[in-house]
C-alpha positions as a Markdown table, in Angstrom:
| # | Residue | x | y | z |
|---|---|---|---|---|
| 1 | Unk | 115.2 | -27.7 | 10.9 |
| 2 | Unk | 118.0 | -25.6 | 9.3 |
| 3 | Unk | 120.8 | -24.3 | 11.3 |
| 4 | Unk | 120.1 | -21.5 | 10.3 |
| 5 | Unk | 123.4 | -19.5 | 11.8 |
| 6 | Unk | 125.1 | -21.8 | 10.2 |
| 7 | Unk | 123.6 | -20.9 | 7.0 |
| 8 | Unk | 123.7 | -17.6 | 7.4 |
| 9 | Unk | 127.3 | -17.4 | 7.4 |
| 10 | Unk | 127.9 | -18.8 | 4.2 |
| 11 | Unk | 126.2 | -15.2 | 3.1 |
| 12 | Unk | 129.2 | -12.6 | 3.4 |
| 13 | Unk | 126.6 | -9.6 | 2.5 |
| 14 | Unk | 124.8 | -10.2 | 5.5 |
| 15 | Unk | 127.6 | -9.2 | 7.5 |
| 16 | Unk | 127.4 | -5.7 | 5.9 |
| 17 | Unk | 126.2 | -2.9 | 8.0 |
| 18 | Unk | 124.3 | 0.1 | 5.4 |
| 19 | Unk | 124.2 | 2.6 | 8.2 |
| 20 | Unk | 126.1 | 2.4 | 11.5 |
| 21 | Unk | 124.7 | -0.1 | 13.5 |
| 22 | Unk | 122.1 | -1.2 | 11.2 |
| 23 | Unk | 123.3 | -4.3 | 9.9 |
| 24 | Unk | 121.3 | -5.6 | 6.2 |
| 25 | Unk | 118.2 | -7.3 | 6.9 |
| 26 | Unk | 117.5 | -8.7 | 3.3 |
| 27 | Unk | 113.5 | -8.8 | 2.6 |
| 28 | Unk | 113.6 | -8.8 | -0.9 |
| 29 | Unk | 114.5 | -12.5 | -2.3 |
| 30 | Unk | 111.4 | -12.5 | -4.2 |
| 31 | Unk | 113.2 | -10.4 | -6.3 |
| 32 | Unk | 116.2 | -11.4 | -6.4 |
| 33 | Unk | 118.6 | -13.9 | -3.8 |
| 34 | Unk | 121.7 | -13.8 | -2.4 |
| 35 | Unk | 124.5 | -15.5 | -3.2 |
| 36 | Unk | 126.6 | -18.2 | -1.0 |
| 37 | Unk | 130.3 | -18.5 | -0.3 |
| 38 | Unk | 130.2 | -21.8 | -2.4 |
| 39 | Unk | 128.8 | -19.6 | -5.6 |
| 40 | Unk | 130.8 | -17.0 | -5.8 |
| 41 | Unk | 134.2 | -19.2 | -5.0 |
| 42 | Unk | 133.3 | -21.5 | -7.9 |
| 43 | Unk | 132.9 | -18.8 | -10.5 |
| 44 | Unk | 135.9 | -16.8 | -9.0 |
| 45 | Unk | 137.5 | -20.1 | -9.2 |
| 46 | Unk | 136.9 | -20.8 | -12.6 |
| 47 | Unk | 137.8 | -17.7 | -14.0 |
| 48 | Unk | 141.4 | -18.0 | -12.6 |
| 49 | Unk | 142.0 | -21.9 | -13.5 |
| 50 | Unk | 139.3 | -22.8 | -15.9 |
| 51 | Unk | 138.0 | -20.8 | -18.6 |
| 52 | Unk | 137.9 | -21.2 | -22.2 |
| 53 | Unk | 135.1 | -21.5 | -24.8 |
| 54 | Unk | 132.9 | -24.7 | -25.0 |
| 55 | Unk | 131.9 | -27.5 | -27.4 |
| 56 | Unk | 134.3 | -27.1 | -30.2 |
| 57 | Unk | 137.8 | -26.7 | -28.2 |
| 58 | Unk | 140.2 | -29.6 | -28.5 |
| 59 | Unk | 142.7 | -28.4 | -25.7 |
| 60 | Unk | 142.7 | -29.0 | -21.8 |
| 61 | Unk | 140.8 | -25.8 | -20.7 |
| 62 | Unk | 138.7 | -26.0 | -23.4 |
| 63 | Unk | 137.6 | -29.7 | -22.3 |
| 64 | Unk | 137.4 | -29.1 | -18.7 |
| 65 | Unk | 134.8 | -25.8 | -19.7 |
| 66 | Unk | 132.5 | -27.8 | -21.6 |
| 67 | Unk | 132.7 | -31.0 | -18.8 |
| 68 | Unk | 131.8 | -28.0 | -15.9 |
| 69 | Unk | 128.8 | -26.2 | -18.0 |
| 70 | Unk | 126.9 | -30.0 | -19.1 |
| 71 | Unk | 127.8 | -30.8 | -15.5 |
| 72 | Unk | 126.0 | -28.2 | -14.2 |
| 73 | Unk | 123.2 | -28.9 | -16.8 |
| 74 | Unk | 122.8 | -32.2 | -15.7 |
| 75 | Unk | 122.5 | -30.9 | -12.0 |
| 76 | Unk | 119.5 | -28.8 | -12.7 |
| 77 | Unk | 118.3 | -31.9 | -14.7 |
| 78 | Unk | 118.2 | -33.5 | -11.2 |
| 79 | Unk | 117.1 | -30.6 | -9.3 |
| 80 | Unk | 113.8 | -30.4 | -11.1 |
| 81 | Unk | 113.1 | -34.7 | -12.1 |
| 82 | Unk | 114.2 | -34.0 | -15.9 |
| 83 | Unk | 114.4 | -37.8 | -17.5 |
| 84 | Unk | 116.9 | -36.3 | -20.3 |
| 85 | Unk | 120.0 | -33.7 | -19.3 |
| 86 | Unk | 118.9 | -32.2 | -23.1 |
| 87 | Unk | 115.5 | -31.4 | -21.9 |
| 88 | Unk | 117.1 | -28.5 | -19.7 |
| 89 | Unk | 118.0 | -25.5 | -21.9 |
| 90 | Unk | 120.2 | -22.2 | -20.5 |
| 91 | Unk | 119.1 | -19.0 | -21.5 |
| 92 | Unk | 119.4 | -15.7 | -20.0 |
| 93 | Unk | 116.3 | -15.9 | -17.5 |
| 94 | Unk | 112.7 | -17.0 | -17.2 |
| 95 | Unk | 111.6 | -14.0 | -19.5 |
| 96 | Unk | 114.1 | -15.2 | -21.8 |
| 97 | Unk | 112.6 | -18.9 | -21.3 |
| 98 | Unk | 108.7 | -17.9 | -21.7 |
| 99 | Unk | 109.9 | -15.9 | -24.9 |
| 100 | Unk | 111.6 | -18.7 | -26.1 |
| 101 | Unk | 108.2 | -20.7 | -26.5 |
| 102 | Unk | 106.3 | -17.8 | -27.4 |
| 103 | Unk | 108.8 | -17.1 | -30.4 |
| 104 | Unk | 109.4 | -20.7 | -31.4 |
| 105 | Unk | 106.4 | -23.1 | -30.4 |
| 106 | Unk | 103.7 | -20.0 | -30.6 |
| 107 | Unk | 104.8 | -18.9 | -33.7 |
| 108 | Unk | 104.5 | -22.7 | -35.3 |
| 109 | Unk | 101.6 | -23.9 | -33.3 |
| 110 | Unk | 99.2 | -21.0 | -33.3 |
| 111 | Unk | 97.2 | -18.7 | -35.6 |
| 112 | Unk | 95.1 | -15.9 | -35.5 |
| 113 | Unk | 91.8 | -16.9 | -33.0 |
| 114 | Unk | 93.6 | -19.5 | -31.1 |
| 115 | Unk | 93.3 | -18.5 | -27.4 |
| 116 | Unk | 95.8 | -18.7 | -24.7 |
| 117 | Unk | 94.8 | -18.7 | -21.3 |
| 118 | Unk | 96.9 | -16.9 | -18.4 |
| 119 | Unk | 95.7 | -15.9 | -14.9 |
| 120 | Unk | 95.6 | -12.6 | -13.7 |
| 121 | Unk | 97.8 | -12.8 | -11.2 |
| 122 | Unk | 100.7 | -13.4 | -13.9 |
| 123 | Unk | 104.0 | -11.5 | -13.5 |
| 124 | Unk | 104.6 | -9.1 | -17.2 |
| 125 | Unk | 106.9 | -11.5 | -18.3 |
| 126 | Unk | 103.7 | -13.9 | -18.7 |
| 127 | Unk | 101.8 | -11.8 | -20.3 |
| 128 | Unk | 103.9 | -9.3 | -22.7 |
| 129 | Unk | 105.2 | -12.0 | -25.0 |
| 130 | Unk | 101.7 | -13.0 | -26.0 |
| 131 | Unk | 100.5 | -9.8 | -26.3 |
| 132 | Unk | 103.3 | -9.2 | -28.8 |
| 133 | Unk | 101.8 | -12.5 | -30.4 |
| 134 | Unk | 98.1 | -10.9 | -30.2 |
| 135 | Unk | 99.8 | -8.0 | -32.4 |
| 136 | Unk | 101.6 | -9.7 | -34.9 |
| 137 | Unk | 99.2 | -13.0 | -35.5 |
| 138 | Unk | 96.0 | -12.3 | -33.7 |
| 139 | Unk | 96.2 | -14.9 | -31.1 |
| 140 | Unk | 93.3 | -14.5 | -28.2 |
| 141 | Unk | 94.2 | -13.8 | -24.7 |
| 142 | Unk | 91.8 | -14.8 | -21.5 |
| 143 | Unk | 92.7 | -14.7 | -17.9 |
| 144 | Unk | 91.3 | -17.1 | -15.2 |
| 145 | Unk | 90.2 | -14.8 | -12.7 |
| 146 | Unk | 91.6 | -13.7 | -9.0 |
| 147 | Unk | 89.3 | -13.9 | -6.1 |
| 148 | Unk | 89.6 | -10.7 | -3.5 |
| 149 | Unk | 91.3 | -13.3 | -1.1 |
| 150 | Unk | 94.0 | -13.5 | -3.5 |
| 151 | Unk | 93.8 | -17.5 | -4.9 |
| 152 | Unk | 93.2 | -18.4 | -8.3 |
| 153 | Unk | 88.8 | -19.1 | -9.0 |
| 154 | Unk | 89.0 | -22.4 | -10.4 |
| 155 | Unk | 85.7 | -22.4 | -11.1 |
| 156 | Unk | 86.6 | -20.2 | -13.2 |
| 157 | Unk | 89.4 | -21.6 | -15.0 |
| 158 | Unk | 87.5 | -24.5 | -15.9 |
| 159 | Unk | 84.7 | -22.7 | -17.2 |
| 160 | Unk | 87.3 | -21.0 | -19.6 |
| 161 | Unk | 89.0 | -24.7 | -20.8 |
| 162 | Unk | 85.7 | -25.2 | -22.5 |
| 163 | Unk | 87.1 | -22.2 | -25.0 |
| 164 | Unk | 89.6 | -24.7 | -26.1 |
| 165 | Unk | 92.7 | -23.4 | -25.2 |
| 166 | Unk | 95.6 | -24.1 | -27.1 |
| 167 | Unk | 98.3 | -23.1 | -24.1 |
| 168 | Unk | 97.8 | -22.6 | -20.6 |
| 169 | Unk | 100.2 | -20.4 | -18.7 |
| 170 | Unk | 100.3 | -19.8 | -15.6 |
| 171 | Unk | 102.6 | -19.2 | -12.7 |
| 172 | Unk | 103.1 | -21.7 | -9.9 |
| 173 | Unk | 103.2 | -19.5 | -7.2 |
| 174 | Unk | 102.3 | -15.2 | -7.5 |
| 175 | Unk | 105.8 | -12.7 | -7.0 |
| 176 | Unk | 103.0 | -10.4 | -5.3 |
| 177 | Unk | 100.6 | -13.1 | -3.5 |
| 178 | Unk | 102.7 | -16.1 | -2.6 |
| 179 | Unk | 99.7 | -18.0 | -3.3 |
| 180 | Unk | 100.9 | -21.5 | -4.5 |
| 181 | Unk | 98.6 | -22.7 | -7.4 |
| 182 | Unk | 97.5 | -26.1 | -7.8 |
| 183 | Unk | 99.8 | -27.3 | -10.8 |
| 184 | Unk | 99.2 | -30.5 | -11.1 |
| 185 | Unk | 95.8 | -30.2 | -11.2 |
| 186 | Unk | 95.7 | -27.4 | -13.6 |
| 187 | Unk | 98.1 | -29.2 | -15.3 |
| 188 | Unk | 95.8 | -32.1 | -15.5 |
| 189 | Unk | 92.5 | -30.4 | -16.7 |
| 190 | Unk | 94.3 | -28.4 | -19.4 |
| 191 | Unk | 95.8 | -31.4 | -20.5 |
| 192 | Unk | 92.2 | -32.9 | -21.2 |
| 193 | Unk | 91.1 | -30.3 | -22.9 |
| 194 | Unk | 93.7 | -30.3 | -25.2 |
| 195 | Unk | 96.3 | -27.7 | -24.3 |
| 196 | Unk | 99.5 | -27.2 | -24.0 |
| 197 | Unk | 100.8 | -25.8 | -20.7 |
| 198 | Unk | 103.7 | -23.8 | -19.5 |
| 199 | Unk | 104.9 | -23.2 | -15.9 |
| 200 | Unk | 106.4 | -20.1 | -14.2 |
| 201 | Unk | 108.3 | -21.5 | -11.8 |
| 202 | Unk | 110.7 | -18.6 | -11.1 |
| 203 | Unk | 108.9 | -18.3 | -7.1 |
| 204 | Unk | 108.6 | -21.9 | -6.8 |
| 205 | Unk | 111.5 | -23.8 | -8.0 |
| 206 | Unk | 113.5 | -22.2 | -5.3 |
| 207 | Unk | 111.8 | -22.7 | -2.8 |
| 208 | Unk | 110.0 | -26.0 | -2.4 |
| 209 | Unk | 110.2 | -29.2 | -4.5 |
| 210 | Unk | 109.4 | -28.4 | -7.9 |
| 211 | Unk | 108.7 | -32.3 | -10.7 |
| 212 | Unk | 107.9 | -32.0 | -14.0 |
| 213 | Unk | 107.4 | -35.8 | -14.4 |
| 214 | Unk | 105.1 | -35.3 | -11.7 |
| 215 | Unk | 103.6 | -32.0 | -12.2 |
| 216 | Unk | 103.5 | -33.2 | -16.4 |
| 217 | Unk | 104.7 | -30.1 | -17.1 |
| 218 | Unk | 105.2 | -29.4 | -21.3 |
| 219 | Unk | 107.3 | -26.1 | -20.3 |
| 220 | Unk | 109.0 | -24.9 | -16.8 |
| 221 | Unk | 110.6 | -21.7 | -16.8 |
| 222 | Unk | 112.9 | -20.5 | -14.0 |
| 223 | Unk | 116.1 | -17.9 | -13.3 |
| 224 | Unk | 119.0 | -19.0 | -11.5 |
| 225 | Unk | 119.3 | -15.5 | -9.6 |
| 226 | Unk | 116.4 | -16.3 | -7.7 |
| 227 | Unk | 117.7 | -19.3 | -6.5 |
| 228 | Unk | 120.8 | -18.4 | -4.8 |
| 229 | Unk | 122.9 | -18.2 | -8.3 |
| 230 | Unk | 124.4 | -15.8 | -10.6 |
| 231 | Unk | 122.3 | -13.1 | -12.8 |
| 232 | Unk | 122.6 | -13.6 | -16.4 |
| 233 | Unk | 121.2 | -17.7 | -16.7 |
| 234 | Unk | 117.8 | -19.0 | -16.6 |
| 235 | Unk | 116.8 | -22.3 | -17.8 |
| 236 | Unk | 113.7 | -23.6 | -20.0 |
| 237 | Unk | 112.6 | -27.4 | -19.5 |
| 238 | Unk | 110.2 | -28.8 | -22.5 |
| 239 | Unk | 109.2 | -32.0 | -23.1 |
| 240 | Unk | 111.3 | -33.8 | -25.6 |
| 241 | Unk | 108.7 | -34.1 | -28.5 |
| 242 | Unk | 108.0 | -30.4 | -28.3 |
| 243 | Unk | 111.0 | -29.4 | -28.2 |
| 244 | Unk | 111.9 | -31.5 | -31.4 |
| 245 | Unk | 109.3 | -29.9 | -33.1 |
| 246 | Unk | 110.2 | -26.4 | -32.6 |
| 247 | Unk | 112.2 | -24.1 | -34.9 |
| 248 | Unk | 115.3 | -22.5 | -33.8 |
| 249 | Unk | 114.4 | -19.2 | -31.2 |
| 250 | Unk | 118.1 | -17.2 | -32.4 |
| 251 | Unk | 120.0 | -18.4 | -35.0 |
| 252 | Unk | 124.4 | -18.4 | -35.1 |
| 253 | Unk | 127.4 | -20.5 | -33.5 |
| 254 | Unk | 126.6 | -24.0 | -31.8 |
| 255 | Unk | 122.9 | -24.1 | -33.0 |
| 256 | Unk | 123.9 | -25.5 | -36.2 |
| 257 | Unk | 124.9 | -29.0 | -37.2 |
| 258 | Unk | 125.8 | -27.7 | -40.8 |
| 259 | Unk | 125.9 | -24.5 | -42.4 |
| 260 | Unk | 125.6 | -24.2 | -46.3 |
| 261 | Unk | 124.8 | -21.2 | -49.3 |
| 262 | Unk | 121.6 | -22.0 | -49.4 |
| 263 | Unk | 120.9 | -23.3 | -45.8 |
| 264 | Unk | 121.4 | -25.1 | -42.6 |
| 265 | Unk | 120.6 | -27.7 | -40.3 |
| 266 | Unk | 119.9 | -27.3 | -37.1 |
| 267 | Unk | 122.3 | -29.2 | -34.4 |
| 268 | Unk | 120.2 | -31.7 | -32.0 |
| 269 | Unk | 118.6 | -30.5 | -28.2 |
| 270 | Unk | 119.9 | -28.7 | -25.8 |
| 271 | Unk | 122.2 | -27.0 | -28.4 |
| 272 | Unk | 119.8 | -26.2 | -31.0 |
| 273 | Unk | 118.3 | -23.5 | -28.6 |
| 274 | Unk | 121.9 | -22.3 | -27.6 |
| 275 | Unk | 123.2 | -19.7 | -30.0 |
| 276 | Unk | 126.5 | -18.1 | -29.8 |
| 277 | Unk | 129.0 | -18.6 | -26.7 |
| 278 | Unk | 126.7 | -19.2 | -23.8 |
| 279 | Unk | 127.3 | -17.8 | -20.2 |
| 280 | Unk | 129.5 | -20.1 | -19.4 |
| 281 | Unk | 130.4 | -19.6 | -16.0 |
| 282 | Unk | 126.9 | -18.4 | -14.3 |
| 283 | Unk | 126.1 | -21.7 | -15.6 |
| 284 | Unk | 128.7 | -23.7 | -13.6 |
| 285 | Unk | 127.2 | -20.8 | -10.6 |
| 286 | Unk | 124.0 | -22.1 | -10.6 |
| 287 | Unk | 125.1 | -25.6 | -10.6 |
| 288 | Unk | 127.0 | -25.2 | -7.2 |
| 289 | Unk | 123.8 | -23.4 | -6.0 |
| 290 | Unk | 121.7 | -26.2 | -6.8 |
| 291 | Unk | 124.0 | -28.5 | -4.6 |
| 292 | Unk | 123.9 | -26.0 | -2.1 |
| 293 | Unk | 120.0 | -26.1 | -2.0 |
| 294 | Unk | 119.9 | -29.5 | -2.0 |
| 295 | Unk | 122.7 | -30.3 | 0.8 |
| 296 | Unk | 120.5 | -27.5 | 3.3 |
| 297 | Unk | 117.1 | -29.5 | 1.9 |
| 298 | Unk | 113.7 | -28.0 | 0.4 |
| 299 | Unk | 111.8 | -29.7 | 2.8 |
| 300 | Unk | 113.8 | -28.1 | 5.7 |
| 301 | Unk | 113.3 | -24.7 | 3.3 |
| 302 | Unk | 109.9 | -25.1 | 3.1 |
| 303 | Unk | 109.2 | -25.7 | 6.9 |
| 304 | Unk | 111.8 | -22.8 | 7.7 |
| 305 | Unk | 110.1 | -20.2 | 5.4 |
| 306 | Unk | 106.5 | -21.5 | 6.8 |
| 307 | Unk | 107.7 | -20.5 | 9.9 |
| 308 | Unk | 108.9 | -17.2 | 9.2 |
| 309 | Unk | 105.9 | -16.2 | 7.4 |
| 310 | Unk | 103.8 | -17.6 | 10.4 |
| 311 | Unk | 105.4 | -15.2 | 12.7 |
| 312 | Unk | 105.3 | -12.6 | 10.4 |
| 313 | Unk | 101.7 | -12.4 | 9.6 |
| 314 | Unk | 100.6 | -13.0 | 13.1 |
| 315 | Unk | 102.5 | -10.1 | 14.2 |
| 316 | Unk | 101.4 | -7.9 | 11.4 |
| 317 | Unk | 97.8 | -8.4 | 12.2 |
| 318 | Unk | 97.9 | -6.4 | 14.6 |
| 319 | Unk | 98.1 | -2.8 | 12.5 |
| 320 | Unk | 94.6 | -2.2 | 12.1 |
| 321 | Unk | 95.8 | 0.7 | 9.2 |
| 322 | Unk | 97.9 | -1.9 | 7.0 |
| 323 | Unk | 96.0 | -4.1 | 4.5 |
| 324 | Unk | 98.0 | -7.3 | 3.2 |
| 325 | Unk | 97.2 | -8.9 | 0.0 |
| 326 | Unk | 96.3 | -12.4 | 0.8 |
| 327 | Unk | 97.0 | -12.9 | 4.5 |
| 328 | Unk | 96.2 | -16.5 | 4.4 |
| 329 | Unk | 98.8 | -19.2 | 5.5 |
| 330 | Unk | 97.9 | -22.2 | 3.8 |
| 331 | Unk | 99.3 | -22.5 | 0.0 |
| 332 | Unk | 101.2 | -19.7 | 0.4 |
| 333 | Unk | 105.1 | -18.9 | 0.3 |
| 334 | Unk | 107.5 | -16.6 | 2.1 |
| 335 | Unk | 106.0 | -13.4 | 0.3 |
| 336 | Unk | 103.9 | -10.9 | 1.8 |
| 337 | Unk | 102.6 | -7.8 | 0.0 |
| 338 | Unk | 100.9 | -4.7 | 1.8 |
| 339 | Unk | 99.7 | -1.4 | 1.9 |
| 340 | Unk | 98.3 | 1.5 | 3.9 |
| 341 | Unk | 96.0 | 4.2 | 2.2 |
| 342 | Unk | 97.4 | 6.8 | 4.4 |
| 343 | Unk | 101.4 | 6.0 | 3.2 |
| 344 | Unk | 102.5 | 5.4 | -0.1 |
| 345 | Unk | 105.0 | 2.3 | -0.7 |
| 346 | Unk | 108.0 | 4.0 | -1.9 |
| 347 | Unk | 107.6 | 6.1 | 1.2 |
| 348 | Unk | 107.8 | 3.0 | 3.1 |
| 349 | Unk | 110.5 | 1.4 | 1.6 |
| 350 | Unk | 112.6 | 4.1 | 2.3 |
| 351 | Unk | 112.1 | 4.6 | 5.7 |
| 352 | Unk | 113.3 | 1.2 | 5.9 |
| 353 | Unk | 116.2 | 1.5 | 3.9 |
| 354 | Unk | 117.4 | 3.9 | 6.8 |
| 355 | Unk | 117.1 | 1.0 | 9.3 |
| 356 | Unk | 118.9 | -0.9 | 7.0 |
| 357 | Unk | 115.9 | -3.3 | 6.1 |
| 358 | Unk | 115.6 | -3.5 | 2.2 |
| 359 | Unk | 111.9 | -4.7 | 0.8 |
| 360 | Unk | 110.6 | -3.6 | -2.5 |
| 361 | Unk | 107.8 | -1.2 | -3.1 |
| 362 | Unk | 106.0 | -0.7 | -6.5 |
| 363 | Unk | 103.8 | -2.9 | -9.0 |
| 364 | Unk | 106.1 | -6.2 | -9.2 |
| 365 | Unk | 105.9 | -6.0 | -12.6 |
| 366 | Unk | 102.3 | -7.0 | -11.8 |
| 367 | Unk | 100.4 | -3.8 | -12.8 |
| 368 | Unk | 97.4 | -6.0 | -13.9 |
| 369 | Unk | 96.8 | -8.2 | -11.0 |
| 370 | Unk | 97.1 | -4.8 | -9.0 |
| 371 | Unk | 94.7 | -3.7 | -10.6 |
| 372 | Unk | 92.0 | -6.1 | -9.3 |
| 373 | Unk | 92.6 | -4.9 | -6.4 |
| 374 | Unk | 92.4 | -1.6 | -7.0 |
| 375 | Unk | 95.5 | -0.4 | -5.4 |
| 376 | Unk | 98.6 | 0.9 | -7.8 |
| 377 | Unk | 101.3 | -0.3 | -6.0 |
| 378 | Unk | 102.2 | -2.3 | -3.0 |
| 379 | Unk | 105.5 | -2.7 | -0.5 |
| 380 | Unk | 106.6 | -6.3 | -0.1 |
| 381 | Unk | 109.0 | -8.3 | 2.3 |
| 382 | Unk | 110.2 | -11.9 | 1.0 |
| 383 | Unk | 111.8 | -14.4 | 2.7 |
| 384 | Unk | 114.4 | -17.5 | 2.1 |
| 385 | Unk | 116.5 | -19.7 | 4.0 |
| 386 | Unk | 119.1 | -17.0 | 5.3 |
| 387 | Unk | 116.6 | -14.5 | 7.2 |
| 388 | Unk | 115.6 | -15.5 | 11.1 |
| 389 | Unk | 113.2 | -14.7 | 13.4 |
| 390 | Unk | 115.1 | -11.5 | 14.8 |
| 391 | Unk | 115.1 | -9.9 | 11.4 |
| 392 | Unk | 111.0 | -10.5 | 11.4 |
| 393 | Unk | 111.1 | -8.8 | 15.1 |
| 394 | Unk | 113.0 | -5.9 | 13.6 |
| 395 | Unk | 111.0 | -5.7 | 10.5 |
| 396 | Unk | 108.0 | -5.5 | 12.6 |
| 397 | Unk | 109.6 | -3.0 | 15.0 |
| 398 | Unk | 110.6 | -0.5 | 12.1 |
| 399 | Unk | 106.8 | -1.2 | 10.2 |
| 400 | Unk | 106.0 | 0.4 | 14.3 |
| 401 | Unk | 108.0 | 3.4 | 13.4 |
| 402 | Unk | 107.3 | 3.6 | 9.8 |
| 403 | Unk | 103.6 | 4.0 | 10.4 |
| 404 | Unk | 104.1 | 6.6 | 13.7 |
| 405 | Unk | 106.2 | 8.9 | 11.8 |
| 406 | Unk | 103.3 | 9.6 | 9.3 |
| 407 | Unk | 100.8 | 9.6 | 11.8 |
């Protein structure tokens, strides 16, 4: 099991108190994580001893940038069972990522009628850029439905394969929910029927152990803030073959091999989807959170979160008034999402704010998949390896108070 003090004080922000005496309980890693001692230290460090542009620099600093950024590149190759370091591709974040194929594989691969299939628990980043595809080509959207006990009808989804999708997108485990879909098996049955599929991993890769050999994954999309690293850098995994066969997504500096009048060529994978000066040194964060994640151990992550969300739900059983979208334990992560019909989120979240406990209230940029259940807007605490039991105990204490004062 982690040690988990000894975790915890590689986080400095958890040492802040946001009202005296009320030192930050952090609920809201679904969101976005916090960052380590060992993150921040190596971009800090890099910015005072390191930095220069990549790639086309002869000098020292130059060399030593480009040897950090591939570095890290091939450390997230690792992380996530890439065969090829080339198959990993930095961009800004997963919406960045899912756009990416939209733009550059949708574009080339699909026409007006072809259908791609999401679920309806998908976060807006899922969903938008095909929309935007629906508008401009006439594409066909479907979504595998949600049962009310908030996990994915595959019933239904393989009644809807036998409309031929050409893509399946889905998440691998719901910002909203925490239920953990079955990838590899919707993975598998998409794959026989002749689709393509592409992975949100953005709540998974985090937090437990995410293959794409395994899983067979065409495309995994993922943001590095959510996994302990900086803001600005997300990454795109494809298949080789795919990726060869897709056009630029933005074209300018380091995406070219040759630049003429009347043309270019386009330089070889990962730089071909790289254009312009990358961020350079959130990618060289990310790669010292990745080490970080794997020195503390997903396994141990995974159990440790289990636990927490264990406790939780147990405990918050017991308000007969509060309604929690799936309160299940099995195939479920650290995320739990609930409402009262007699207090409005927002209310909620900032009562807690004044115990210093920060959740997020709102839609999760999952208005749809509110929608089936019939609720506008939720409150939601999230977990990760930095929050304990006592943070849970004071959660549940201040939920006590939250729900008393409006009584």
């Amino acid at each position: 099991m982690i040690q988990i003090e000894n975790v915890r004080a590689d986080f400095p922000v958890l040492e802040r108190e946001l009202r005296p005496g009320k030192r930050l309980i952090y609920l809201d890693s679904a969101a976005s994580s916090q960052k380590p001692l060992s993150v921040i230290n190596t971009m800090d460090n890099f910015y005072r001893l390191n930095y220069a542009n990549i790639h086309r620099g002869v000098h020292q600093l130059a060399e030593e940038s480009t040897e950090m950024y591939e570095s890290a590149r091939a450390k997230v190759a690792r992380f996530i069972g890439a065969k090829k370091n080339r198959q990993v591709i930095f961009t800004r974040n997963t919406t960045e990522s899912i756009n990416l194929v939209a733009h550059s594989w949708g574009r080339m691969f699909l026409k007006a009628g072809d259908l791609v299939l999401l679920t309806q628990m998908e976060h807006h980043s899922n969903i938008v850029p095909w929309q935007i595809l629906k508008q401009q080509i006439g594409i066909e959207i479907d979504f595998v439905n949600v049962t009310l006990e908030g996990q994915l009808d595959m019933a239904d989804f393989k009644n809807k394969l036998a409309k031929e999708p050409k893509l399946v997108s889905f998440t691998h485990m719901s910002n909203v929910l925490g239920t953990i879909n079955p990838a590899k098996e919707i993975i598998r049955l998409a794959h026989l029927s002749g689709a393509v599929t592409l992975v949100d991993g953005a709540q998974s890769v985090p937090h437990f152990p995410v293959n794409v050999e395994d899983l067979d994954a065409d495309f995994l999309a993922f943001s590095s803030h959510k996994m302990l690293g900086p803001t600005g850098i997300g990454v795109l995994y494809g298949k080789l073959d795919l990726l060869n066969q897709m056009d630029p997504f933005l074209g300018g500096g380091d995406m070219i091999k040759e630049v003429r009048f009347d043309g270019f060529s386009s330089n070889e994978l990962p730089h071909k989807f790289e254009a312009g000066t990358p961020a350079i040194a959130e990618a060289i964060g990310l790669g010292t959170a990745v080490e970080f994640l794997e020195e503390v151990g997903l396994g141990t992550i995974v159990e440790h979160e289990n636990e927490l969300l264990t406790y939780a739900l147990d405990a918050m059983h017991e308000f007969k008034d509060l309604q929690i979208l799936n309160s299940k334990i099995e195939n479920k992560g650290g995320v739990i999402a609930f409402y009262s019909d007699k207090i409005h989120p927002h209310d909620m979240a900032q009562l807690f704010d004044r115990e210093g406990i920060a959740i997020r209230a709102g839609h999760h940029c999952a208005q749809p998949l509110h929608t089936v259940f019939n609720v506008p807007a939720t409150a939601r605490a999230s977990f990760y390896l930095y929050n304990n039991r006592e943070e849970i105990d004071q959660f549940i204490h201040s939920l006590h108070s939250v729900i008393n004062f409006f009584k």
